[in-house]
C-alpha positions as CSV (number, residue, x, y, z in Angstrom):
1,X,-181.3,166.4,7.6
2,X,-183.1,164.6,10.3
3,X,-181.6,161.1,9.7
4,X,-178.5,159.6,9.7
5,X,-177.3,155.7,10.0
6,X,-174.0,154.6,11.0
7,X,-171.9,151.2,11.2
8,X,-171.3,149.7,14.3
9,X,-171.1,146.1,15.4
10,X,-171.4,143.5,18.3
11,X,-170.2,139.8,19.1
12,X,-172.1,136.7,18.2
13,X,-170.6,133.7,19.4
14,X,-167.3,134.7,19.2
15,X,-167.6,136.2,16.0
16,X,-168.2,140.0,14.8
17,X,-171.8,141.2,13.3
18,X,-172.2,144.2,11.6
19,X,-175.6,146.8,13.2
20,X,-176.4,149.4,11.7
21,X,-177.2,152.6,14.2
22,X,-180.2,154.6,12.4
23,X,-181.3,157.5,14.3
24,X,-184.9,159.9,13.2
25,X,-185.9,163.3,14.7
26,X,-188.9,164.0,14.6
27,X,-191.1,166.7,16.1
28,X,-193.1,166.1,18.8
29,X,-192.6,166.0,22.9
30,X,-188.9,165.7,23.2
31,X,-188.0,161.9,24.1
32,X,-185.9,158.9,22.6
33,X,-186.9,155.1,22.3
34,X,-184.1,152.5,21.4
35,X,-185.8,149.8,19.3
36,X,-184.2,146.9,18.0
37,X,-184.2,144.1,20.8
38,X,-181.5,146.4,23.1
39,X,-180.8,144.9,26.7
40,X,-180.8,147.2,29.6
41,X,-177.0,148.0,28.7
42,X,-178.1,149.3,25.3
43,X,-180.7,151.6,26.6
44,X,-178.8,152.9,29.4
45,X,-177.0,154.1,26.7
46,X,-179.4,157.0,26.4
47,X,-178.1,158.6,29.9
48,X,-174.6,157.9,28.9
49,X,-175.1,159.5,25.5
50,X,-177.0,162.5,26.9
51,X,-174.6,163.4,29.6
52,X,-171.7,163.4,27.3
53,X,-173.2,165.5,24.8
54,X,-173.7,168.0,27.2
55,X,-170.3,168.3,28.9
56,X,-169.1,168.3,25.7
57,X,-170.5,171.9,24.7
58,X,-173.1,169.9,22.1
59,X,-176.8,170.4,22.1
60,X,-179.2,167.7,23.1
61,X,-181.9,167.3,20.2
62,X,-185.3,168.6,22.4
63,X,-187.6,166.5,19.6
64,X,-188.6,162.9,19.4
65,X,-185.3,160.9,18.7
66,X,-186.0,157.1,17.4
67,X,-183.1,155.2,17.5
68,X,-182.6,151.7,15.7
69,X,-180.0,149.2,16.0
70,X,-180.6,146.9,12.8
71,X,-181.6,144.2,12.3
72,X,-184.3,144.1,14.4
73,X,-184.5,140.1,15.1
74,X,-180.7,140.4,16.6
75,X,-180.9,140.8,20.6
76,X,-177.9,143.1,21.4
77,X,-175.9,144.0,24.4
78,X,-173.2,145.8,25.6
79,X,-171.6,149.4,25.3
80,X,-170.1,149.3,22.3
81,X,-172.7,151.7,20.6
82,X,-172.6,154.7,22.8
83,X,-169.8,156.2,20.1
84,X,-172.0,155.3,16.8
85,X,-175.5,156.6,18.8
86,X,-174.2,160.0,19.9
87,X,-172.4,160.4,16.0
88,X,-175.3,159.8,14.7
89,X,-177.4,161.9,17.0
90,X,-175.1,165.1,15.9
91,X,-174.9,164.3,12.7
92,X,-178.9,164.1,12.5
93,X,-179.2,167.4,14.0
94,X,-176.6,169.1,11.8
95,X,-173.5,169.5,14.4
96,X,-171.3,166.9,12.9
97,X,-170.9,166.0,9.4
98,X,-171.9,162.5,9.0
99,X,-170.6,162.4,5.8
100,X,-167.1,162.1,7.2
101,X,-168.0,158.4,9.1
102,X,-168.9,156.8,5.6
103,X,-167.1,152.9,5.1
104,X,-166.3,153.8,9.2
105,X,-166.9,151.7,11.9
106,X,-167.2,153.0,14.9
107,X,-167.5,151.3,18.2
108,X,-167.0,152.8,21.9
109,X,-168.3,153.2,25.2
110,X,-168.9,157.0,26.4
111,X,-168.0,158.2,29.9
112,X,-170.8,160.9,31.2
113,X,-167.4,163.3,30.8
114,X,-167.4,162.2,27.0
115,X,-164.3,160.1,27.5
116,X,-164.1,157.0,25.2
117,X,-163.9,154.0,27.1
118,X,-162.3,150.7,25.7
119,X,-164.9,147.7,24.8
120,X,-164.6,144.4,24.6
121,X,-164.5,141.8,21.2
122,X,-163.0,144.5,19.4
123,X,-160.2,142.4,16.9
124,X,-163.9,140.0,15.5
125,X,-165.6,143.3,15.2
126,X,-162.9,144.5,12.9
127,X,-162.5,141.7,11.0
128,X,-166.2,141.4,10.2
129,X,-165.8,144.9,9.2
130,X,-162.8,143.8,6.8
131,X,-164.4,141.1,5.6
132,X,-167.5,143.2,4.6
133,X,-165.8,145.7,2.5
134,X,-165.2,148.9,5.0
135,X,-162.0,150.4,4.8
136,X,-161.7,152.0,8.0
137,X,-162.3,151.8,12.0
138,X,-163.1,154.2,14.4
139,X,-162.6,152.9,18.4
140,X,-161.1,154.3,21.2
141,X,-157.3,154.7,22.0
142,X,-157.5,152.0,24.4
143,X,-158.1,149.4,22.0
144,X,-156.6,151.1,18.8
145,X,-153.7,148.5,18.9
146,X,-156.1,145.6,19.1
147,X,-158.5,146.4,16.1
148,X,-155.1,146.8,14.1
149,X,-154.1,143.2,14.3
150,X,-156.8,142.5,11.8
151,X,-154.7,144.1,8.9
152,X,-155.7,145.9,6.2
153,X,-157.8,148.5,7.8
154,X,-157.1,151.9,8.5
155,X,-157.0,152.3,12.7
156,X,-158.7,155.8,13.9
157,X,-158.2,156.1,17.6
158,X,-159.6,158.8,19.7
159,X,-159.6,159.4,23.2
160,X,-163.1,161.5,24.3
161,X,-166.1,162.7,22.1
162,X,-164.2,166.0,22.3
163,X,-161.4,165.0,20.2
164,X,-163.4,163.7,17.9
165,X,-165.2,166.3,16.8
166,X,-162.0,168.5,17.1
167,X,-160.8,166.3,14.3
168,X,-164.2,166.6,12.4
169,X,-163.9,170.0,12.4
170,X,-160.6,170.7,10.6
171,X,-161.2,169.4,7.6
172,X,-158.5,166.8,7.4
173,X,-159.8,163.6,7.2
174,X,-158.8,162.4,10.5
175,X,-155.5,163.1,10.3
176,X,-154.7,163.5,13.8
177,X,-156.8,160.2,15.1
178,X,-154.9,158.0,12.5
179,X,-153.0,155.4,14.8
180,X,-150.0,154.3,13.8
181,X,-147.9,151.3,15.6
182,X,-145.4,152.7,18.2
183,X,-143.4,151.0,20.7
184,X,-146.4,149.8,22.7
185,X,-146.9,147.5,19.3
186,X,-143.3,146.8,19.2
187,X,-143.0,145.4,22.9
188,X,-142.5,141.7,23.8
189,X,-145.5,139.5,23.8
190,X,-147.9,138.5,26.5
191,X,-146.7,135.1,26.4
192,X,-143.6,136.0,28.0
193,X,-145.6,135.5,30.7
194,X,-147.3,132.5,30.0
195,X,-148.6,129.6,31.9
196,X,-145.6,127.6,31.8
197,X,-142.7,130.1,31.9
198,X,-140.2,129.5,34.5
199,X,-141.4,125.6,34.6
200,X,-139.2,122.7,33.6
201,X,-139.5,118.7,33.6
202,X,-136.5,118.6,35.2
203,X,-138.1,119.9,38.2
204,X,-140.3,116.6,38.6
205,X,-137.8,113.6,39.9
206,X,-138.0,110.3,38.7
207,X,-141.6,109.8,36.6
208,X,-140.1,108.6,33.6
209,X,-143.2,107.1,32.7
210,X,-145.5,109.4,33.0
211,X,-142.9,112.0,31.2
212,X,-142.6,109.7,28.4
213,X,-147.0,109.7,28.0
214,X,-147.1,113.6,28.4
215,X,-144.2,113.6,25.6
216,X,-146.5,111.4,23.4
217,X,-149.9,113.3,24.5
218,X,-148.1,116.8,23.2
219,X,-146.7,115.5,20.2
220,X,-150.4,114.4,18.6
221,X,-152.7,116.4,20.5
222,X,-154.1,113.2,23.0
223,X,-156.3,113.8,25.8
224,X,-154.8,112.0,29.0
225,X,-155.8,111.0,32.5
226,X,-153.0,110.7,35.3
227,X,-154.2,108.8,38.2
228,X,-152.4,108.4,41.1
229,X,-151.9,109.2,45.1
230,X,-152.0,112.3,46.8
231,X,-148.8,114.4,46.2
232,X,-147.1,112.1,43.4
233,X,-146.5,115.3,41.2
234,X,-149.7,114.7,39.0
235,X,-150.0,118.4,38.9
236,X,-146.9,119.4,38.5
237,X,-146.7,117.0,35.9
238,X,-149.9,118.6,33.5
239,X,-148.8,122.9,34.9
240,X,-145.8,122.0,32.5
241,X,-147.3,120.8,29.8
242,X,-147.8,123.9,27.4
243,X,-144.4,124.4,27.7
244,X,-143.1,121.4,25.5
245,X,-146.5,122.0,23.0
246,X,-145.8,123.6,19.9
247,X,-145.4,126.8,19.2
248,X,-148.9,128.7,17.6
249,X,-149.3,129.5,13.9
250,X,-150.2,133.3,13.5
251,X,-153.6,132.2,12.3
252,X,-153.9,130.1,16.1
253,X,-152.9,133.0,18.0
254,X,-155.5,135.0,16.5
255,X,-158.3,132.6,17.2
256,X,-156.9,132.5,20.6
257,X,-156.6,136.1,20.7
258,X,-159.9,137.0,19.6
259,X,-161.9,134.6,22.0
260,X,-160.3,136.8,24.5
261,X,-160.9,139.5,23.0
262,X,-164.8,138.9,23.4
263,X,-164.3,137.4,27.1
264,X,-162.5,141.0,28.1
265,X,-159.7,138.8,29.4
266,X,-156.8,140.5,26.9
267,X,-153.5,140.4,29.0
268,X,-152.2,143.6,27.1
269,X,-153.8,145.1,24.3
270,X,-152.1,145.1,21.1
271,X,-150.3,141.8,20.9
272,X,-151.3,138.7,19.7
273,X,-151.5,135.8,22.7
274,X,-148.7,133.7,21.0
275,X,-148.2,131.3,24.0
276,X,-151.1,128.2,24.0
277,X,-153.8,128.5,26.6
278,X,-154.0,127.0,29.6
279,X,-157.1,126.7,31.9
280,X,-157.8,125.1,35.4
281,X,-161.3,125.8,36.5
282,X,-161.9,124.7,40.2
283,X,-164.5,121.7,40.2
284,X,-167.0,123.3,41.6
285,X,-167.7,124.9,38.3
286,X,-171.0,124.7,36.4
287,X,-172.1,122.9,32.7
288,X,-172.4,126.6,31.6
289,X,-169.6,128.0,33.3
290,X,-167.4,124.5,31.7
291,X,-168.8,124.3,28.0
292,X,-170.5,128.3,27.7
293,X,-173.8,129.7,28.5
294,X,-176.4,132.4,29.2
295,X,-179.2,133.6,27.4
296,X,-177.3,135.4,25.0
297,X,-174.3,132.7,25.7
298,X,-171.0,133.8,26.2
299,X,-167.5,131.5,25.8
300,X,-166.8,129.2,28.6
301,X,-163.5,127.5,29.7
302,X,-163.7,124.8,27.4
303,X,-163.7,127.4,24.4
304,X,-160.8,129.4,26.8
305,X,-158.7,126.7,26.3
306,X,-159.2,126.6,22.5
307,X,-155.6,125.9,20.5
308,X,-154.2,124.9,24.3
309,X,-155.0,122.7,27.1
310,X,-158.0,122.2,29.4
311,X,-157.0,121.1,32.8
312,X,-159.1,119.4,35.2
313,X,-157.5,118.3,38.5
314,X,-159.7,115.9,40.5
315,X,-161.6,115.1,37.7
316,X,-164.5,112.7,39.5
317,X,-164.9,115.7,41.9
318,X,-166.3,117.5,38.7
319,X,-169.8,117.9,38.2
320,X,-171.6,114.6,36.5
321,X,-173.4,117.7,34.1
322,X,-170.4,119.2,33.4
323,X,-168.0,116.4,32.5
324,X,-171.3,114.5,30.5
325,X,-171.0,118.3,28.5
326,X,-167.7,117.7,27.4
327,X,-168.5,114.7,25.1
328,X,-169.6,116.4,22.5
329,X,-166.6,119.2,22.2
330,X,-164.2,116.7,22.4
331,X,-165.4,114.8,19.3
332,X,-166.6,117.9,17.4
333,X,-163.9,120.5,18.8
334,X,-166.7,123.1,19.1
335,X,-169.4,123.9,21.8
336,X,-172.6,124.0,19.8
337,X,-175.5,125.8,22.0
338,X,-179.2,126.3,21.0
339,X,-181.6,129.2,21.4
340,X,-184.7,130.4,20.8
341,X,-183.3,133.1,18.3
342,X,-180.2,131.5,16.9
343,X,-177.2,128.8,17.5
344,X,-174.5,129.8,18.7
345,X,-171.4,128.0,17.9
346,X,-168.1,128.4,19.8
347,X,-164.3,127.0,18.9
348,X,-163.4,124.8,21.5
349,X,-160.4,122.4,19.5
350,X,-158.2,121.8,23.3
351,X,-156.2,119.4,24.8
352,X,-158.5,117.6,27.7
353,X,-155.4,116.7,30.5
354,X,-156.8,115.6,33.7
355,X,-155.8,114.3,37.4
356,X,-157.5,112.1,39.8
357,X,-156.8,110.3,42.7
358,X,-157.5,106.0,42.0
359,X,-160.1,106.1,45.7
360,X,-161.9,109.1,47.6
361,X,-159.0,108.6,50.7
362,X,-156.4,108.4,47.5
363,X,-154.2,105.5,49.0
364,X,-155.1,102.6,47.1
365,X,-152.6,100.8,45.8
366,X,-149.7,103.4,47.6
367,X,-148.6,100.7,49.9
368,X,-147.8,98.4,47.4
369,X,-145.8,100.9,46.0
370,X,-144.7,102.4,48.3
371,X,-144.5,100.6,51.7
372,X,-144.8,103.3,54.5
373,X,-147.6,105.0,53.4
374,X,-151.3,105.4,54.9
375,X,-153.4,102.3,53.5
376,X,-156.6,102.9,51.9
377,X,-159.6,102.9,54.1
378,X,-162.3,102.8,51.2
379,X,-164.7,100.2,51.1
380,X,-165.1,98.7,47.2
381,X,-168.8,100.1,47.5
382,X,-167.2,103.4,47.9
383,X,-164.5,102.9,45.3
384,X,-166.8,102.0,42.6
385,X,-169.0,105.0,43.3
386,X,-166.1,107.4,43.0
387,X,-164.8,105.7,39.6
388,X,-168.5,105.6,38.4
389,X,-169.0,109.3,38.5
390,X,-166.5,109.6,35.3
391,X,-168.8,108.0,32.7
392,X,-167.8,105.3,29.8
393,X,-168.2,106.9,27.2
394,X,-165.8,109.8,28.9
395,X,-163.2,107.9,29.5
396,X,-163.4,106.3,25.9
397,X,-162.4,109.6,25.0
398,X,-159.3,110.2,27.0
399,X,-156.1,108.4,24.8
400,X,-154.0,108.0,27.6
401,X,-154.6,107.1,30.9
402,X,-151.6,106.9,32.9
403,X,-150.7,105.3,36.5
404,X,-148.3,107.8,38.5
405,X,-146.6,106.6,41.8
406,X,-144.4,107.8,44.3
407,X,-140.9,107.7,42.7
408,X,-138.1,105.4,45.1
409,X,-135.5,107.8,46.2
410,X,-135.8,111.4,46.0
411,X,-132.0,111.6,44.0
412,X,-131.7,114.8,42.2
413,X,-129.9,113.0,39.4
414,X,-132.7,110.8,38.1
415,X,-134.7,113.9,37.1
416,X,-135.1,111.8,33.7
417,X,-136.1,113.8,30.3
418,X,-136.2,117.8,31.0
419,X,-139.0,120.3,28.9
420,X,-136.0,120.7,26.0
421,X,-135.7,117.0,25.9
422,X,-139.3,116.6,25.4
423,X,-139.5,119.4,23.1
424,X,-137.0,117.7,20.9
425,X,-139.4,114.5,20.6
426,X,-142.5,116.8,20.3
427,X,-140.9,119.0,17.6
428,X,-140.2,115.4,15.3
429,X,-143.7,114.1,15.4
430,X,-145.0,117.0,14.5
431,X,-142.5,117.5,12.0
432,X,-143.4,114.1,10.6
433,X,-147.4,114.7,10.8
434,X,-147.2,118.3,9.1
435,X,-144.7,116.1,6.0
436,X,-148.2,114.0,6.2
437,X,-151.1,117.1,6.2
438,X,-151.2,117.9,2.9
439,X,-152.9,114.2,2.2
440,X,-154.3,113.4,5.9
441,X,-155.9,117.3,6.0
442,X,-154.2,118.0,9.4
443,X,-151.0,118.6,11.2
444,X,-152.0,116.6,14.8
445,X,-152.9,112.6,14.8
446,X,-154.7,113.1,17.5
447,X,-157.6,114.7,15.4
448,X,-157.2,112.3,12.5
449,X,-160.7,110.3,11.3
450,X,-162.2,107.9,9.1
451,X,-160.2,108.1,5.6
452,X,-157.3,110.3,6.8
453,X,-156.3,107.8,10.2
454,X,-156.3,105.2,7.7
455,X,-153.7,106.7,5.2
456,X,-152.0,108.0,7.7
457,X,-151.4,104.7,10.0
458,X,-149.7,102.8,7.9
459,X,-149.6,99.2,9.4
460,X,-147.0,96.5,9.6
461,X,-148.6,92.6,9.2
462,X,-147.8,92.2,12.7
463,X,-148.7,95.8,14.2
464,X,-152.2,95.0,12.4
465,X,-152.2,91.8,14.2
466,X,-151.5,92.9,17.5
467,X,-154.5,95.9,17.3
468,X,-156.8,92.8,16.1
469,X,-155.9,90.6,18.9
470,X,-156.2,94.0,21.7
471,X,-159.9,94.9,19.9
472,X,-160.9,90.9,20.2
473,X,-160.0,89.8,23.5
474,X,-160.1,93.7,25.6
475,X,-163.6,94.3,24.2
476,X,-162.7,97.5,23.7
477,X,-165.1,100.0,21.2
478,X,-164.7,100.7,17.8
479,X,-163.8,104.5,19.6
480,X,-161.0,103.4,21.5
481,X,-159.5,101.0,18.4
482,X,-158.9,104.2,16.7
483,X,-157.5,106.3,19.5
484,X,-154.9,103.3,19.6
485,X,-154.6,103.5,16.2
486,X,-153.4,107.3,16.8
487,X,-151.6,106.7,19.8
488,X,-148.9,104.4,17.9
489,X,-149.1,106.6,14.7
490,X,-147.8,109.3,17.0
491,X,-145.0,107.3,18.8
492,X,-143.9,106.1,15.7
493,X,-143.7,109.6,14.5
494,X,-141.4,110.2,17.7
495,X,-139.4,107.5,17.3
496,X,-138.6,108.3,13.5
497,X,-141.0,105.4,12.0
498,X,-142.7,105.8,8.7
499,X,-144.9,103.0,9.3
500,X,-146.4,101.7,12.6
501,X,-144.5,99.2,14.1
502,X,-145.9,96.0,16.4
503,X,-144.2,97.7,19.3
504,X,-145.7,101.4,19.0
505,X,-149.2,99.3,19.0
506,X,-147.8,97.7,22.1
507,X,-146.9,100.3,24.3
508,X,-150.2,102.4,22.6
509,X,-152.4,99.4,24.4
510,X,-150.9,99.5,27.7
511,X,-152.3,103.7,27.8
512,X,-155.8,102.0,27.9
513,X,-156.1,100.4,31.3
514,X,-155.8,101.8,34.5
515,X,-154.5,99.3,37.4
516,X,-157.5,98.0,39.4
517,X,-160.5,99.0,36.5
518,X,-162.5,96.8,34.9
């Protein structure tokens, strides 16, 4: 037989495509042409393919070898193929029997030695496969563990081309590649490790305040903006953060597990990421680096961040481009990007925390505060320009935005609320919005819209006032109305309120206004 196809797959988006891997010999002079829109990693695969073959005692087809990854209109990239090309070569020729790799996937990079090399996007690859009906998946050891979170699949694992075949050979099914969960699947989760292990609230003195916003901002999933001087614990503040969020859903930590899957930034393969995310890109990053990009566009750190928080410190320092391409995730809670070929969308539903200082020298207002320290030298000119480069319609977006000074006395007793404090308040809002989900059609208030905020924010007469009076005489948009409408759903939920009192509306209205903005 002089043909053969097998299954492989690649990574769309963040999701897994099936490709088919057909391979023709012909007769003719002896040469091979990859078709099917390959990049150069694709048809380096040739060399790769060809080297292994050989140091694996197998003989290179001398005829005219067509290989087709299908469908043809799909661009595709990467190394994933190698394994499924060189199958297919052997099983064309007659020195493997192809019929063995039926309902298989197989996906794997070769090593000029033959070794199998570990690829990335495995766990959407697999569950594409699932989804489509094939019952098993052929990948190399390195990223057995991974492809078995998906469930329901049988896991063949091997570790060079060599063993493969071996296995081929005897008749067995596979026997010996069939991987089976051991104690690297049994060992404590990456997110022992996390972000925010071994940090506590009670490390930050005094900031009642701003502890009390980041409580609320965690318990309904609100974007916030702290704004104060130089070395007032903003950061310190947002680094603790994922610590007092919520703990993931198994259906969560595999949406956060696969995007990093596909980025090739797995901590250890095998478990599930069960800790939220938390990224903090340096602001000299790019719009395509910030939201995703490239001409076959890979995730960025807003879809990093997915199911966890997105950190930017020194938030006017930020790109105008890359903060402007923000707007759109944080309404839609996915990055949508266009090409030529296809759209590409990418999950990005995080929680947008950010720092900034209220002037480029970062003194004003500090004296007032704080007598002692440096006064700001910053001309209003200059002040407005610095403000200016966040835009309107930006900040509509943020729910809180929060004033954070120097705290009086540095007395290790008025540490305030600590991260299990917090937690405590966290864990009854959300208690009280998940009671809600089943007729708002989601667990976090800070997501609610349209029909659902409306059932879900159940007014007092003079909590309904209030909000009237704040949207009358603030001018504030139609946008922020209902982001204060959220706000005071969610600090009623912490404070054990069924319906929205005037007071939760109250303290929700203060979050909109920064000292000294107009």
């Amino acid at each position: 037989m002089s043909y053969s196809s097998f299954s492989s797959a690649s990574v769309q988006g963040v999701d897994g495509r099936l490709v088919a891997v057909e391979v023709d010999l012909a007769s003719g002079l002896p040469q091979i042409a990859v078709v099917g829109l390959p990049d150069p990693a694709v048809r380096e695969s040739v060399e790769r393919v060809r080297a292994a073959l050989r140091n694996c005692g197998f003989q290179f087809p001398m005829q005219r070898i067509t290989v087709n990854l299908a469908p043809a209109d799909m661009r595709k990239e990467g190394t994933a193929y190698d394994l499924a090309i060189a199958a297919a070569i052997l099983s064309a020729s007659g020195q493997l029997d192809g019929r063995m790799f039926e309902h298989t996937l197989v996906i794997g990079e070769l090593a000029l030695s033959g070794e199998l090399r570990s690829v990335p996007g495995v766990l959407p690859m697999a569950a594409e496969a699932r989804r489509l009906g094939l019952r098993r998946v052929l990948v190399p050891a390195a990223n057995a563990a991974e492809a078995a979170l998906v469930g329901d699949l049988d896991v063949y694992s091997a570790r060079s081309l060599t063993e493969l075949a071996a296995a081929c050979r005897s008749g067995e099914e596979w026997r010996s590649l069939l991987w089976e969960a051991g104690a690297e699947a049994a060992a404590p989760s990456c997110a022992a490790g996390g972000p925010s292990a071994g940090l506590d609230y009670a490390d930050v003195i005094g900031q009642h305040g701003a502890k009390r916003a980041l409580a609320i901002a965690a318990a309904g999933r609100h974007n916030l903006l702290l704004s104060g001087p130089p070395g007032t614990g903003k950061t310190m503040l947002i680094r603790r953060l994922p610590g007092i969020l919520p703990a993931m859903s198994r259906e969560e930590a595999l949406e956060v597990t696969k995007i990093c899957s596909v980025a090739g930034k797995l901590p250890r393969q095998g478990s599930l990421i069960e800790e939220r995310p938390f990224r903090a890109p340096h602001h000299t990053i790019s719009a395509a680096g910030l939201i995703g990009g490239g001409s076959i566009p890979r995730p960025g750190e807003a879809t990093l961040a997915h199911r966890g928080v997105l950190f930017l410190d020194e938030l006017p320092e930020f790109p105008r481009s890359a903060l402007e391409a923000l707007r759109q995730p944080l309404e839609d809670r996915e990055v949508t990007l266009a090409r030529a070929r296809a759209v590409f969308r990418f999950p990005a539903s995080f929680q947008l925390a950010a720092s900034m200082n209220p002037c480029p020298c970062g003194y004003l207002g500090a004296t007032a505060a704080a007598p002692g320290q440096p006064e700001c030298s910053c001309s209003q000119t200059a002040i407005d320009r610095y403000r200016s480069r966040i835009s309107g319609p930006l900040l509509d977006r943020l729910d809180l935005l929060v004033e954070v000074q120097r705290p009086p006395d540095l007395d290790s007793s008025q540490t305030g609320m600590d991260s299990a404090q917090m937690r405590e308040l966290v864990a009854r809002a959300v208690a009280a919005q998940e009671a809600r989900s089943s007729s708002a059609g989601t667990a976090w208030n800070g997501e609610l819209a349209g029909s659902a905020l409306r059932r879900a924010a159940s007014l007092r007469p003079e909590a309904a006032r209030l909000l009237q009076q704040a949207f009358d005489r603030l001018g504030i948009s139609v946008r922020a109305h209902d982001r204060i409408l959220k706000l005071a759903r969610t600090i009623a939920d912490m404070e054990g309120f069924e319906r929205i009192e005037a007071a939760h509306v109250a303290e929700a209205i203060q979050y909109r206004r920064l000292p000294g903005w107009s």
